[in-house]
Each structure stands twice: as structure tokens, then as C-alpha cells.
N, C-alpha and C positions, 0 to 999 in steps of 0.2 A: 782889701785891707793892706795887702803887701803893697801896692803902687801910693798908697797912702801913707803906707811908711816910709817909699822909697822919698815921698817927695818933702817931708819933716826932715829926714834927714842933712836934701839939700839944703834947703833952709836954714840950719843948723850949723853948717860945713862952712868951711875956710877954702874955696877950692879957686884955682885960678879960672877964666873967664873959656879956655879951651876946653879945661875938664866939665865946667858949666856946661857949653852947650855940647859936649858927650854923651852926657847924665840924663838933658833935655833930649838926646833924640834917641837915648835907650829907653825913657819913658816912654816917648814916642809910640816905639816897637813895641813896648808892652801894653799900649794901648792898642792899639792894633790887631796883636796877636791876642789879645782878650777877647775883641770884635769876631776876630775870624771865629774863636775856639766856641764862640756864643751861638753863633750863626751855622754852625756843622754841627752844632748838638741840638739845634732847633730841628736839625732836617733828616737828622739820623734817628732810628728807633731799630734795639738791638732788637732780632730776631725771639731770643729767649723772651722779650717783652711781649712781644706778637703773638707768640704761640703758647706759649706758658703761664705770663703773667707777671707784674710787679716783682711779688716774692724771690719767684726762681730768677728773674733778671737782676735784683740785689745780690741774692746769692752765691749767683753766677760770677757777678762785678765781683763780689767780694773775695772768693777765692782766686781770680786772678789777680789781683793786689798784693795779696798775702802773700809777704816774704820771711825769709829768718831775718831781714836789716829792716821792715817795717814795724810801727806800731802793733800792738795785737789790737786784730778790727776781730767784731764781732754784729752780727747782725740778727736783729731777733725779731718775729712778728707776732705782731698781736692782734688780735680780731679774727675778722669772718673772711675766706679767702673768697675776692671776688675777680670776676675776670673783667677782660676789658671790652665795652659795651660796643656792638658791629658798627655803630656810626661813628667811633672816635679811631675805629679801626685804619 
């Protein structure tokens, strides 16, 4: 959504042809660094998920987020707590 707004914007803008292709290779980067941040969250799986479960790995996440300068997160679960099955393991 942001790279989507990043690129209306250009669109949009009065910018000289230098600042253009700035703009073009900061999207660049942030295409990129999307890629990468997609592809280490494919391969990584937090410990707390492994051994605990979805739940406590949310919950986990979520109290390391929580700041006094963030949003108030809240995380709630609903249903039957199930673990995660030895072949997905």
C-alpha cells in the first residue's frame, strides 16, 4: 500500500528529472527490501510458535511491540487452542 502511494504521489509531482530518477531508485530499494523482508519471514518460524503455539507466538509478538509511543495493540483469541500438527512441524 505504501509503495503504492509512494508511486501516485510521483505521478502527481512537479519534480525535476534528477529528483525523478531518485524517487525511481528509492522505489527501487523498497522493492527490494520488500522481497528480502518476504523471503526471511518465509524461512524463519519463531521458537514460541514451535513450541507453544500460534497463541503464545501472537502474544509474545505482541508484547514486544508495545510501546508508550505505539498504538494500544491488543490481541484476543477465540476458539479451541490447537497445536501445530508433527508434519507442518
Amino acid at each position: 500500500m505504501f509503495k503504492i502511494n509512494l508511486s501516485a504521489m510521483k505521478g502527481n509531482s512537479i519534480i525535476t528529472d534528477e529528483n525523478a530518477r531518485a524517487f525511481s531508485h528509492a522505489i527501487k530499494l523498497l522493492d527490494h527490501s520488500i522481497t528480502e523482508l518476504r523471503r526471511v519471514a518465509h524461512n524463519i518460524m519463531p521458537e514460541t510458535l514451535v513450541h507453544y503455539g500460534l497463541k503464545a507466538a501472537f502474544e509474545d509478538f505482541v508484547s514486544r511491540v508495545r510501546t508508550d509511543n505505539t498504538p494500544e495493540l491488543d490481541f484476543q483469541f477465540f476458539g479451541r487452542k490447537a497445536g501445530i500438527l508433527l508434519s507442518l512441524k
